[in-house]
C-alpha positions in Angstrom: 17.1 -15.6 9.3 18.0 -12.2 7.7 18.6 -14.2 4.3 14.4 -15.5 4.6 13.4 -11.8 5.4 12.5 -10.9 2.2 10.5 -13.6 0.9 8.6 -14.0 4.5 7.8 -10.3 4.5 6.3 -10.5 0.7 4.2 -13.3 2.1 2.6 -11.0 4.4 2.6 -7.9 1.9 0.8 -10.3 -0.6 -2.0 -11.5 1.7 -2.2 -8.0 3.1 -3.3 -7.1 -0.5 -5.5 -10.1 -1.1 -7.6 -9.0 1.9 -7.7 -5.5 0.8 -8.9 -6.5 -2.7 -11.4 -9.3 -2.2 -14.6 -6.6 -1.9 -13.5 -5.5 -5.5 -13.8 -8.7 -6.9 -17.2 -9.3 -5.6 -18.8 -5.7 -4.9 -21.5 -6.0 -7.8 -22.4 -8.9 -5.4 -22.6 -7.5 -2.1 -24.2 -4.3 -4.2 -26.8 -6.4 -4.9 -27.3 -8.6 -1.8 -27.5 -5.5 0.5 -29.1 -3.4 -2.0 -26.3 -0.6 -1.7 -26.5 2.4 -4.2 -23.1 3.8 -5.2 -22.8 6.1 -2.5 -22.6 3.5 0.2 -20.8 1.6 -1.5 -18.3 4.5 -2.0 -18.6 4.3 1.9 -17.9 0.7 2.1 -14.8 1.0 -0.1 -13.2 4.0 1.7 -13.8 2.6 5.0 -10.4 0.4 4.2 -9.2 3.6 3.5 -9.9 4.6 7.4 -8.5 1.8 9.0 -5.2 2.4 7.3 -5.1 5.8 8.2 -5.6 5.2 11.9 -3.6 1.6 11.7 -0.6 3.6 9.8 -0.5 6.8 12.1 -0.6 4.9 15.3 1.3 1.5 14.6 4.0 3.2 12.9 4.5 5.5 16.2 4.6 2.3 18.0 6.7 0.7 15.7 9.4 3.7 17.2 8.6 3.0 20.6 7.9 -0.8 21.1 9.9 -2.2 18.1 9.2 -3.5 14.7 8.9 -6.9 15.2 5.4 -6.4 17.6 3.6 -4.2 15.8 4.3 -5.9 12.6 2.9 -9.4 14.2 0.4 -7.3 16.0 -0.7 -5.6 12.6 -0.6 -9.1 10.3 -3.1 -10.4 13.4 -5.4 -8.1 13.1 -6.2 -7.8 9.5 -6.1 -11.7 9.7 -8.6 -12.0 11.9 -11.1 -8.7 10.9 -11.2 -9.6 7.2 -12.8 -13.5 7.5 -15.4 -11.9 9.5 -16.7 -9.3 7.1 -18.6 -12.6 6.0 -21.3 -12.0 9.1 -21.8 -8.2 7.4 -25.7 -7.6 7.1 -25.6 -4.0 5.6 -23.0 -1.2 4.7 -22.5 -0.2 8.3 -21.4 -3.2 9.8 -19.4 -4.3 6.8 -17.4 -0.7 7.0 -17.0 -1.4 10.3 -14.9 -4.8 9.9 -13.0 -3.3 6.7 -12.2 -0.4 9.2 -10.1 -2.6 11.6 -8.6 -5.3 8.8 -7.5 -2.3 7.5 -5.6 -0.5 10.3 -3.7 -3.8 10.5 -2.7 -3.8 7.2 -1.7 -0.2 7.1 0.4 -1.3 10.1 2.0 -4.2 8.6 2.8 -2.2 5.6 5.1 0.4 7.4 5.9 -1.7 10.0 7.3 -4.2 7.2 9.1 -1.3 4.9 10.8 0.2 7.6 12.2 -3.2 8.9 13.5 -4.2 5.3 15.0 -0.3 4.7 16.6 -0.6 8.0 18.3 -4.2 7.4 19.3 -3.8 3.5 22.4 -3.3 1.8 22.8 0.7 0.9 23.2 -1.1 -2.5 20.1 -2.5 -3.0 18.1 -0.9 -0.4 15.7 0.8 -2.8 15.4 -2.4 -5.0 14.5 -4.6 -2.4 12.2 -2.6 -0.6 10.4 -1.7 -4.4 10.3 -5.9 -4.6 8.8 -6.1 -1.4 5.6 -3.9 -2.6 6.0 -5.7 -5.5 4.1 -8.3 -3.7 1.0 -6.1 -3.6 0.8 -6.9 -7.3 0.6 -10.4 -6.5 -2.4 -10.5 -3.6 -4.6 -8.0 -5.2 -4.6 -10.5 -8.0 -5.1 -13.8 -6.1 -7.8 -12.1 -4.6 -9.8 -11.5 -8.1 -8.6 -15.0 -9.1 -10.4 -16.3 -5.6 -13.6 -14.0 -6.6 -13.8 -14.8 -10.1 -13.4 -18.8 -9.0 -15.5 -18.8 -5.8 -18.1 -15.6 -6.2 -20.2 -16.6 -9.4 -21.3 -20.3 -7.8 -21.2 -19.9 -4.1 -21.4 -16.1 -3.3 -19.2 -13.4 -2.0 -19.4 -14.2 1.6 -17.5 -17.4 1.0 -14.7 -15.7 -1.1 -14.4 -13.7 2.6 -14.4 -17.0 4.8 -11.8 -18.5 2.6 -9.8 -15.8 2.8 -9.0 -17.1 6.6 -6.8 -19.7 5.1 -4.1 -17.1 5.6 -3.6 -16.8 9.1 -1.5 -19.7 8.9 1.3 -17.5 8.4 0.8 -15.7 11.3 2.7 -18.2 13.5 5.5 -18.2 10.7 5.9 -14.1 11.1 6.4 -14.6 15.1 9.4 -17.0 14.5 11.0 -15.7 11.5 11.1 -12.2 11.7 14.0 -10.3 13.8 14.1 -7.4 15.6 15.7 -4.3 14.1 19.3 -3.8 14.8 18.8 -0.6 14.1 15.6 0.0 16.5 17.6 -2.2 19.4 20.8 0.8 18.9 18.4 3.6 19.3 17.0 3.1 22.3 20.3 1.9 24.0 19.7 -1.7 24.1 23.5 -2.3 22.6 23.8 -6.1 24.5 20.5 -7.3 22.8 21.9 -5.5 19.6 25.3 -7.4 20.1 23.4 -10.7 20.5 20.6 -10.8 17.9 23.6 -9.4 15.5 25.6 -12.8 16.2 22.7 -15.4 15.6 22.0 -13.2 12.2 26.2 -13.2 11.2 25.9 -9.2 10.6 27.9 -7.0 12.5 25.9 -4.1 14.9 24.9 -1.0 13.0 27.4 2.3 13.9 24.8 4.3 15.9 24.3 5.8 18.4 21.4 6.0 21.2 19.1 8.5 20.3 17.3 11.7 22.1 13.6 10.7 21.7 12.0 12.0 18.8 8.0 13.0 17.8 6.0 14.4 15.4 6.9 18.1 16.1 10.3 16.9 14.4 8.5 16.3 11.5 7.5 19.7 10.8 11.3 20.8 12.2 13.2 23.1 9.8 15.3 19.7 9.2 12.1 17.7 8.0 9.9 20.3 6.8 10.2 19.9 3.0 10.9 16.2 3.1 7.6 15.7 4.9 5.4 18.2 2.7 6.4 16.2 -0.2 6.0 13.0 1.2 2.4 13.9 2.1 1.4 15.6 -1.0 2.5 12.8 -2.9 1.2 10.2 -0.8 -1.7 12.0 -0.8 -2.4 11.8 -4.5 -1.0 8.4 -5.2 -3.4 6.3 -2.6 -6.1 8.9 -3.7 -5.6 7.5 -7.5 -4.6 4.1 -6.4 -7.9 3.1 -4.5 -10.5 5.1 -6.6 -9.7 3.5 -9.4 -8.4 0.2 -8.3 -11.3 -0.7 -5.9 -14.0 0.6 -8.5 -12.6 -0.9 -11.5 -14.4 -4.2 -11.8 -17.6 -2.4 -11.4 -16.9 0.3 -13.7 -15.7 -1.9 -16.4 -19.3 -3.8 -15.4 -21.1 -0.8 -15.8 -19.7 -0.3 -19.1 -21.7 -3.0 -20.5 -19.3 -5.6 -19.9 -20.7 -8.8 -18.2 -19.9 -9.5 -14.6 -17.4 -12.5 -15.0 -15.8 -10.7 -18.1 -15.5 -7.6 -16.0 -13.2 -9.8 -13.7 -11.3 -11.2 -16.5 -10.6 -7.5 -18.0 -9.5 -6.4 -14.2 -7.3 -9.9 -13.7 -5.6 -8.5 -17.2 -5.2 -5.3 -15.4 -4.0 -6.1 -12.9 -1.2 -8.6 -14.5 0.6 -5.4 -15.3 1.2 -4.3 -12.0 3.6 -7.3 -11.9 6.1 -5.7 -15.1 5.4 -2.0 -13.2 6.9 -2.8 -9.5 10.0 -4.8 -11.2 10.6 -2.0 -13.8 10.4 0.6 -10.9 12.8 -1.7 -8.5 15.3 -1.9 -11.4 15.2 1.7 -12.3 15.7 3.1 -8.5 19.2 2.1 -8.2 19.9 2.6 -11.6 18.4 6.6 -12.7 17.5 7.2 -8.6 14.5 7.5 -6.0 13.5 11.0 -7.2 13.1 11.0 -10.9 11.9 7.9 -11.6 9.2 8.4 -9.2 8.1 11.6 -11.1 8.4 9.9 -14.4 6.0 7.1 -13.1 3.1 9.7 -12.0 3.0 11.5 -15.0 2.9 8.3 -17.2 0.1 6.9 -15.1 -1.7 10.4 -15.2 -1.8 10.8 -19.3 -3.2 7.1 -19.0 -5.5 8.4 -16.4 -6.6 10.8 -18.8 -6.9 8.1 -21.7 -9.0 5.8 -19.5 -11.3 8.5 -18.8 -11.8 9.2 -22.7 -11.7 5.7 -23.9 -14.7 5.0 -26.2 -14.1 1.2 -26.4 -14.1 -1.6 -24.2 -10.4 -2.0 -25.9 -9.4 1.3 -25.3 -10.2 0.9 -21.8 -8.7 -2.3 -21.6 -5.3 -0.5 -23.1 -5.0 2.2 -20.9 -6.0 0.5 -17.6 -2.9 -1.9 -18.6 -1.1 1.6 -18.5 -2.8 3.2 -15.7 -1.8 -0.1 -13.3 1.8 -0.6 -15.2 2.8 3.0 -13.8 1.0 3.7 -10.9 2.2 0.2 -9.2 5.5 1.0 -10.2 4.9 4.4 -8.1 4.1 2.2 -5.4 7.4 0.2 -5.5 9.3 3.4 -5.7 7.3 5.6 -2.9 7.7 2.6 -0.4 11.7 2.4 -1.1 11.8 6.1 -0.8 10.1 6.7 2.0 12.1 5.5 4.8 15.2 6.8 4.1 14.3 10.7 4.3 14.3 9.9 8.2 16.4 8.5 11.0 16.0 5.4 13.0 14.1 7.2 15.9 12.1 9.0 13.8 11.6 6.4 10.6 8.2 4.3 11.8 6.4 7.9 12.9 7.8 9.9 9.2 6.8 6.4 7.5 3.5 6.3 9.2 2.4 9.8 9.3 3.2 9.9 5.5 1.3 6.8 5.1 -1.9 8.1 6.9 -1.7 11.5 5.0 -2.2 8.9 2.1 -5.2 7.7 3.5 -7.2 10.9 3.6 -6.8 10.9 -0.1 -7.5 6.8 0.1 -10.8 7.9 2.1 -11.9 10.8 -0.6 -11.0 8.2 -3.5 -14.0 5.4 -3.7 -16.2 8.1 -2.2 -15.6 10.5 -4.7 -15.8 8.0 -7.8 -19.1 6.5 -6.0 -20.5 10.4 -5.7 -19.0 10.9 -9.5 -20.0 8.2 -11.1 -24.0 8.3 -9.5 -24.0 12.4 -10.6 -22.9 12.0 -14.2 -24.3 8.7 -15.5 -20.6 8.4 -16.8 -18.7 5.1 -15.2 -15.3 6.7 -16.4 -15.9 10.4 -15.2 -13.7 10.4 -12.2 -10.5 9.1 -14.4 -10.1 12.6 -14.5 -10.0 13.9 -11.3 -7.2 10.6 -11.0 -5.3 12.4 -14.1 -5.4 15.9 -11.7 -4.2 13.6 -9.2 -1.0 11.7 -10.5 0.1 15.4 -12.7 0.5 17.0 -9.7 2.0 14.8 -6.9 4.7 14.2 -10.4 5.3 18.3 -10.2 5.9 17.8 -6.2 8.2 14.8 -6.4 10.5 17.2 -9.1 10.5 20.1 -7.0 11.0 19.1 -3.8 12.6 15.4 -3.5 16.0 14.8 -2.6 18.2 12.1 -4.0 19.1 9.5 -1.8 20.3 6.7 -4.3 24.0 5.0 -2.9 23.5 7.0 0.3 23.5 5.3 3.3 20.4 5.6 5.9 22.5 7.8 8.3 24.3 10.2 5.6 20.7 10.6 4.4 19.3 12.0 8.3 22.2 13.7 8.7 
C-alpha cells in the first residue's frame, strides 16, 4: 500500500490540475458564448482562486482534526463532481459559482495529499518526492489543453467540461488505496490503530508522542512567527504569478494576433516545460536544499517575467513563456516539499493550509488584475510586469527568512 502511494496520489494531483485548467483552454470560447468582457472573465478565472482559498484554509484544519485520509477523499469528491457541471453555466455568475466549489476541493486535495506524502517519506527523499508529486500538476494542466485543443474547436467548450467527468473513476481507487497517517493516528493518541495500520503497511510506528491540541494562534507563536510570514509572502506571490499568467495565457497569446487553435499549440509548448522544471527542482532539493533553490527558481522566473512582458515577437514570447513555466513550476515542486516540514504533526495540515489560502488571495488578485490590466492598456502583455514584481520579491523573502531543513527529520525540524 505505502509502496502505490505515490503514483495514486499523482493521479489525483494530475486530474486536480486538469480540472483547474480546462476554462483556459477554452475561455476565448465561453468569452464569446456568454459575451464576457475581460473583466468578468477576470472574475470567472479568480473564482478558482476562491474556492481554493476557502477549500485550503478549512480542509487543511480538518485534515488536523479528522485525519488525512477523509478530507483528502472528501476534497477529490468534490472537485470531481463541481467541475462536470460547470457545463450547465449560463453566464459569469453561475459559472464562478461551480469553479468556486471544484476549487475548494482541489485546494483540499492538494494539502491534504502533501501533507500525507511529507509525513510518510523517507527524511532522504522527502523533499524529492513530495516536489514529484506536484510534478503532476505539470501533467493535468496539459491534458487539459490537449482535451480543449481536441474537443473545443468541433464540439464546443461545454463538452470539453462534461468529459472531464471521466475522472471520477478514481474516486473509488483513492478510498481503497490510500492509508491513514501514522503520524496523524500518534498525535491524537490513537497508538493501537497506529500499531495495526503500521503492520499491514510493514513500517514500524513513528517515535511520537500524543500531542497538546494545537490552532492557529500557534502559528503566529514566537516559535512559528518567521516561518509563517515567509511562507505566506511567498505563497502569496507564487499563486499570484502562477494563475495570472497561466490562466490568461492562451488568450493573451490569442490576443497577440495569434489564431485560436495556434494559441493552444503555443500554450501546450508552454506548458511542456513545466515537466523539465518540477524534475530539475525535485533533483536539486536534496541535492543544494529547500531554501536556495527555491530563491534561485523565483528570480529566474521573474527576469523571464520581465522578458515576456517585453517580447516584441510571437518567438520571443514563445521563448520566455518556455522560461517563465520552466521556473516557476519548478517553484511549485519546491514550495510544496518545503512547506510541510516547517511544522509539527498537530499543527502541519492548519500551517499547510493557512499558507496555502494566503496563496489564494494573491490567486484571487491574479486573473482579476491581468483582466483589469490588460482592458486599461490595450497591451495583452502589460501585467507580465507586475508578475516580474511578484516572483523578485517572494525570491528576497525566501533568502532572508527560510530555514534549511534538507536531511532533517520532520521532528528535529518542529523542535
Amino acid at each position: 500500500m505505502k509502496s502505490r502511494l505515490l503514483p495514486v496520489l499523482m493521479a489525483g494531483w494530475a486530474i486536480g490540475a486538469m480540472y483547474a485548467g480546462v476554462v483556459s483552454g477554452t475561455l476565448t470560447l465561453i468569452r464569446a458564448e456568454l459575451a464576457m468582457g475581460a473583466e468578468e472573465a477576470g472574475r470567472v478565472l479568480s473564482s478558482w482562486l476562491l474556492g481554493m482559498l476557502l477549500g485550503a484554509s478549512l480542509i487543511g484544519y480538518l485534515s488536523d482534526r479528522v485525519g488525512r485520509r477523509a478530507s483528502l477523499v472528501a476534497s477529490y469528491a468534490l472537485m470531481g463532481v463541481f467541475t462536470p457541471m460547470s457545463a450547465a453555466a449560463r453566464g459569469w455568475l453561475d459559472l464562478s459559482v461551480y469553479r468556486v466549489l471544484a476549487g475548494a476541493g482541489n485546494a483540499g486535495y492538494m494539502v491534504t495529499a502533501s501533507v500525507l506524502l511529507a509525513e510518510y517519506a523517507p527524511t532522504s527523499s522527502r523533499g524529492r518526492q513530495v516536489a514529484v508529486l506536484e510534478s503532476a500538476w505539470a501533467l493535468g494542466w496539459l491534458a487539459s489543453l490537449v482535451l480543449s485543443r481536441l474537443i473545443a474547436p468541433s464540439y464546443g467548450w461545454r463538452a470539453v467540461f462534461l468529459a472531464s467527468s471521466a475522472a471520477l473513476a478514481l474516486l473509488p481507487v483513492l478510498y481503497v488505496a490510500v492509508p491513514e497517517s501514522l503520524r496523524f493516528l500518534v498525535s491524537k493518541g490513537r497508538l493501537a490503530e497506529a500499531e495495526a495500520l503500521a503492520g499491514r503497511l510493514g513500517v514500524e510506528v513513528p517515535r511520537a508522542q500524543p500531542a497538546a491540541r494545537a490552532g492557529l494562534r500557534d502559528l503566529v507563536g514566537r516559535r512559528y512567527l518567521r516561518r509563517s510570514v515567509m511562507l505566506w509572502i511567498h505563497w502569496f506571490m507564487l499563486v499570484l504569478a502562477y494563475w495570472g499568467i497561466f490562466l490568461w495565457l492562451p488568450d493573451i497569446l490569442y490576443k497577440r494576433g495569434i489564431p485560436f487553435v495556434r494559441s493552444l499549440d503555443y500554450a501546450i509548448l508552454i506548458t511542456l516545460a513545466q515537466i523539465p522544471g518540477y524534475l530539475s527542482g525535485a533533483y536539486l532539493v536534496e541535492v543544494a536544499g529547500r531554501k536556495p533553490v527555491l530563491a534561485a527558481y523565483m528570480l529566474g522566473a521573474g527576469i523571464a517575467s520581465a522578458g515576456l512582458w517585453a517580447a516584441k515577437t510571437d518567438l520571443e514570447a514563445l521563448a520566455w513563456g518556455v522560461l517563465v513555466s520552466f521556473f516557476n513550476l519548478g517553484a511549485w515542486g519546491v514550495t510544496y516539499a518545503y512547506t510541510p516540514e516547517l511544522y509539527p504533526t498537530e499543527l502541519r495540515g492548519t500551517g499547510s493550509g493557512w499558507a496555502n489560502a494566503f496563496g489564494r488571495i494573491g490567486g484571487i488578485l491574479g486573473p482579476y488584475v491581468a483582466g483589469v490590466m490588460i482592458q486599461s492598456y490595450g497591451n495583452p502583455s502589460a501585467p507580465f510586469a507586475v508578475f516580474a514584481l511578484a516572483h523578485v520579491v517572494s525570491a528576497a523573502v525566501v533568502a532572508a527568512l527560510g530555514v534549511e531543513t534538507k536531511g532533517r527529520s520532520l521532528e528535529e525540524v518542529s523542535a
